[in-house]
ZADO-1210 file (C-alpha; in nm, 4 decimals, padded with zeros to 6 digits):
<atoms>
<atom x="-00.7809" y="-02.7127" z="-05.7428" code="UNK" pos="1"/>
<atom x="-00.5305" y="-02.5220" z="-05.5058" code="UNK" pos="2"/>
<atom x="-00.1978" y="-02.4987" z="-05.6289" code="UNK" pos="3"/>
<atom x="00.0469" y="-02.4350" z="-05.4046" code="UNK" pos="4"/>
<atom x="00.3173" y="-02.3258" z="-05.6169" code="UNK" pos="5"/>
<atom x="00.1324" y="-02.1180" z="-05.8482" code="UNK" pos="6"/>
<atom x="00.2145" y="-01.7691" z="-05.7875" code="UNK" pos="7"/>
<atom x="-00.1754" y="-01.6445" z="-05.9479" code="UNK" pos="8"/>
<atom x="-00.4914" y="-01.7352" z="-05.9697" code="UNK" pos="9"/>
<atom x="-00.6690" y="-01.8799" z="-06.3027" code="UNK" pos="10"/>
<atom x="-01.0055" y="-01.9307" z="-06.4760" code="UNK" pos="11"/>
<atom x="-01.1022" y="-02.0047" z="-06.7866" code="UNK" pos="12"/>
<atom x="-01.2869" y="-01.7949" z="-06.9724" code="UNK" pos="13"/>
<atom x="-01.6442" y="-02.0085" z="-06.9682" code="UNK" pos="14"/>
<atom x="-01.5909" y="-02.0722" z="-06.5784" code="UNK" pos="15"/>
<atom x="-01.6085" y="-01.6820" z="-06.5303" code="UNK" pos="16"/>
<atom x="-01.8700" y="-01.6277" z="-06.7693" code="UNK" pos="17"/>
<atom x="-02.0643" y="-01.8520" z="-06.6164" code="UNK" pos="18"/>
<atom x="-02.0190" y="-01.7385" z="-06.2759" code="UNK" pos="19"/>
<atom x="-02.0888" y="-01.4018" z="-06.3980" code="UNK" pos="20"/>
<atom x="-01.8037" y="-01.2196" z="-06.3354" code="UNK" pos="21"/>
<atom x="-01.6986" y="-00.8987" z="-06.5288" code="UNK" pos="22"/>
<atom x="-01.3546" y="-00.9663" z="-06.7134" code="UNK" pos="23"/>
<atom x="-01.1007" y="-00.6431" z="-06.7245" code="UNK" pos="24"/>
<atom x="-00.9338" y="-00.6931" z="-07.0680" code="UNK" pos="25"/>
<atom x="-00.7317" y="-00.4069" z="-07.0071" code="UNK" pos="26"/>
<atom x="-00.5557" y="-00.5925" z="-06.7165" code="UNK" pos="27"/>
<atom x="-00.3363" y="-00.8358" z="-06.9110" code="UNK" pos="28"/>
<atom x="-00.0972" y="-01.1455" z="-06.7633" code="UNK" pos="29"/>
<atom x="00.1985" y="-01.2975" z="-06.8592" code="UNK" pos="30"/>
<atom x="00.1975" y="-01.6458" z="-06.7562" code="UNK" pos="31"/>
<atom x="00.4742" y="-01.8602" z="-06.7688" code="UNK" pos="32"/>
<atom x="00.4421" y="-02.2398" z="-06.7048" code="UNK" pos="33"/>
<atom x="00.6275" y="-02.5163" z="-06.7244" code="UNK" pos="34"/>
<atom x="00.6594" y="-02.5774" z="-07.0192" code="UNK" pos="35"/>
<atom x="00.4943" y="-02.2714" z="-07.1820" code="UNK" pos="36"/>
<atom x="00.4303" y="-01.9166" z="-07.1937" code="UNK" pos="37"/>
<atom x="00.0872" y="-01.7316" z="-07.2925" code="UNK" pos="38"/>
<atom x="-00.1097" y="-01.4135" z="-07.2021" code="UNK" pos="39"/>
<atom x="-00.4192" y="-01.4074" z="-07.0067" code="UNK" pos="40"/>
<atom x="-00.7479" y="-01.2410" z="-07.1815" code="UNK" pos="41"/>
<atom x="-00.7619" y="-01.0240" z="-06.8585" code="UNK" pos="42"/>
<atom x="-00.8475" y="-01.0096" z="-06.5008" code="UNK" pos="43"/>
<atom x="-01.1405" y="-01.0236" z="-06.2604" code="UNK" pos="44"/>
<atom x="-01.0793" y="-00.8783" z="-05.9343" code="UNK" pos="45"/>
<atom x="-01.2271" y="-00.9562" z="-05.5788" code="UNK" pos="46"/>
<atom x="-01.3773" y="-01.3274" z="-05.6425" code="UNK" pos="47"/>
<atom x="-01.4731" y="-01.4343" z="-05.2924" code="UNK" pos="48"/>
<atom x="-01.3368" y="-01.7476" z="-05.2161" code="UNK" pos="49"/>
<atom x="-01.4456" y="-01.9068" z="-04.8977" code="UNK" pos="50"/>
<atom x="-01.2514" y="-02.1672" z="-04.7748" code="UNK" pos="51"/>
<atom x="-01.3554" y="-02.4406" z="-04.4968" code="UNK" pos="52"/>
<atom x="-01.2696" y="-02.6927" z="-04.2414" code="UNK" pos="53"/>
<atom x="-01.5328" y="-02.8062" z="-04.1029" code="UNK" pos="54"/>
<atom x="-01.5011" y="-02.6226" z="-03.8427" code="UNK" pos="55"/>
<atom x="-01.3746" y="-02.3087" z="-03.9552" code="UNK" pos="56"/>
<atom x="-01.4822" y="-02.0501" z="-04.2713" code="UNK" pos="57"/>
<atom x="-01.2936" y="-01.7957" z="-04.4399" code="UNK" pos="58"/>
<atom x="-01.3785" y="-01.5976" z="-04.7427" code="UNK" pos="59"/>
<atom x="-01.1045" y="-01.3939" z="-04.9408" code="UNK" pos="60"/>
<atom x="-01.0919" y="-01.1455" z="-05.2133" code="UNK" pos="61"/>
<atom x="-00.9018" y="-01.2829" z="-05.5217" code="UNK" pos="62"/>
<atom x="-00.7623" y="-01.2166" z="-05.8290" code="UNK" pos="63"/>
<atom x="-00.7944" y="-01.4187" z="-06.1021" code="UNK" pos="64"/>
<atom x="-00.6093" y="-01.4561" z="-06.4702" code="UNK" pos="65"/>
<atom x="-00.8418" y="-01.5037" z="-06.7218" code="UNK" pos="66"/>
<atom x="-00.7087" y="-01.7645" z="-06.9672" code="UNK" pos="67"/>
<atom x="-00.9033" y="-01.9178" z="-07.3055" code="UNK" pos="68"/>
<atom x="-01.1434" y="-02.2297" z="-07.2657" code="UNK" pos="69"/>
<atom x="-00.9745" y="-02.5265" z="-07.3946" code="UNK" pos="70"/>
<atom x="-01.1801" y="-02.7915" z="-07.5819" code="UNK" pos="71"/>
<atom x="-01.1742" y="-03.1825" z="-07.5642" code="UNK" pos="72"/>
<atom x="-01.1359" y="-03.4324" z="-07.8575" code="UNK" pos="73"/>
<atom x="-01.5142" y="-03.4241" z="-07.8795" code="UNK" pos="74"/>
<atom x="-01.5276" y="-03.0096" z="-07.8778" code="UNK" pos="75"/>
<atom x="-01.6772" y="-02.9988" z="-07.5299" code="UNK" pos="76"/>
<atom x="-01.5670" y="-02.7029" z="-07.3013" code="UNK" pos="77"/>
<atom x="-01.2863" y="-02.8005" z="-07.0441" code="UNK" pos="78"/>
<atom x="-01.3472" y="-02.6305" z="-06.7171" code="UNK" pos="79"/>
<atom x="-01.0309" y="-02.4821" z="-06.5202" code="UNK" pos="80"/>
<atom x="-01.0188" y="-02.3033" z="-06.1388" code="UNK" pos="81"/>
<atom x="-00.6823" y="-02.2732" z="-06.0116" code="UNK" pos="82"/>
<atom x="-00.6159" y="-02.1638" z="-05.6642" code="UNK" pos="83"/>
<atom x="-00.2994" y="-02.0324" z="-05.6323" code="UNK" pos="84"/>
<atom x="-00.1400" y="-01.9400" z="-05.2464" code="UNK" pos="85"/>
<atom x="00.0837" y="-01.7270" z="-05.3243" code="UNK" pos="86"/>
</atoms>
């Protein structure tokens, strides 16, 4: 999902585990929603993302927030991938 009013990147912790990316719990956010205000579990730096048109391809370096996995009423793992343009 892009959000364009986000002003970070997020993933949730199972979505970069299983993408295999190395999380930096040293590198801590404060994220403020809403409605809400947490802490992320750390960072990963430099996650390609390649966006497309059809026509045209780009791929960018991002940072991402590293937030827990949330659960659903049956305890299976809700995915998250936030976009932010920012």
């Amino acid at each position: 999902m892009i959000d364009s009013g986000s002003d970070s990147s997020i993933v949730s912790e199972n979505v970069a585990k299983h993408l295999g990316l190395k999380i930096d719990k040293k590198k801590i956010h404060r994220l403020n929603g809403v409605a809400s205000k947490s802490h992320s579990l750390g960072t990963v730096d430099s996650v390609p993302v390649t966006i497309e048109d059809g026509e045209n391809r780009d791929t960018i370096p991002d940072e991402f927030s590293v937030v827990p996995t949330e659960y659903d009423d049956n305890g299976k793992e809700l995915s998250l991938f936030i976009l932010g343009t920012q």
